[in-house]
C-alpha positions in Angstrom: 0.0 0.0 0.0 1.4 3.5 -0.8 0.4 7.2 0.3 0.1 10.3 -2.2 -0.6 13.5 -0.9 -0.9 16.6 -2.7 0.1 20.1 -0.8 -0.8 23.5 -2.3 -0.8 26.3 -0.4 -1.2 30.2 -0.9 -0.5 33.7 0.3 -1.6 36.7 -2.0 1.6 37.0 -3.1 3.5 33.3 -3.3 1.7 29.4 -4.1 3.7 26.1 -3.7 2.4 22.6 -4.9 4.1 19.3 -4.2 3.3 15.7 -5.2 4.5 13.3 -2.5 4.5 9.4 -2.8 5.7 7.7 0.8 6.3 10.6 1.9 8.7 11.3 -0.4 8.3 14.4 -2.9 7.8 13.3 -6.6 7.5 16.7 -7.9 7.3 19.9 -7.2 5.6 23.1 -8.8 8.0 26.2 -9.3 5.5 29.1 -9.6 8.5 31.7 -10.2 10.2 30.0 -13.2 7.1 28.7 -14.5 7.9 25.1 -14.5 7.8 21.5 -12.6 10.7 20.1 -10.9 10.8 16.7 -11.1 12.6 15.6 -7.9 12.5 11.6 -8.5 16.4 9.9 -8.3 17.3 9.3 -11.6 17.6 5.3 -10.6 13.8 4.8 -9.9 11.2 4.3 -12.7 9.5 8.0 -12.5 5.9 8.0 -11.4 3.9 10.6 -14.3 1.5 13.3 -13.7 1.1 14.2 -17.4 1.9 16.9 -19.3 -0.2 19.4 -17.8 0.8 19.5 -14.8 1.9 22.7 -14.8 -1.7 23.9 -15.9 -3.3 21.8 -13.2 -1.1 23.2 -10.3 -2.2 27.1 -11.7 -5.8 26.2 -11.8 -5.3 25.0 -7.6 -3.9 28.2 -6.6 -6.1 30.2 -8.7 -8.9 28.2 -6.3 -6.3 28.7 -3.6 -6.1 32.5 -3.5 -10.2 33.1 -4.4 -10.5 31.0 -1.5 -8.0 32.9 0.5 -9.8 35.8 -0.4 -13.2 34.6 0.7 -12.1 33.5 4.0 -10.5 37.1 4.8 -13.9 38.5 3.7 -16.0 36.4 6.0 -13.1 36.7 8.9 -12.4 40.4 9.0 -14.9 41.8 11.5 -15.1 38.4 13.6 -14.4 39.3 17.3 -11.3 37.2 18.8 -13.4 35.0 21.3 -16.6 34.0 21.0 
């Protein structure tokens, strides 16, 4: 049995995204230069995630930051205790 977990995480100003298998990372998602960094030892047969990948990870912090932004909305006036 293996475990794959998929991070992505936002600010309004910064995103990360990063495929793990075992606890391992497989890849991760370089927002700045625009690409994927595949982080697999060259000795192992490389797990995919297809060519879009890229695309996939920009559509999740697109939902990342709108959600970001909803949850600041609905948070701002909200009184520290209950």
């Amino acid at each position: 049995i293996h475990t794959d977990m998929q991070m992505i995480g936002c600010s309004e100003t910064e995103g990360a995204s990063d495929n793990s298998l075992d606890e391992e990372d497989v890849i991760v998602v370089d927002f700045i230069a625009e690409r994927v960094v595949d982080t697999q030892p060259s000795f192992v047969d490389h797990v995919s995630f297809g060519k879009d990948i890229f695309q996939v990870a920009m559509g999740n912090l697109i939902a990342c930051r709108r959600n970001l932004n909803i949850t600041q909305k609905a948070l701002k006036d909200q009184p520290l205790e209950s």
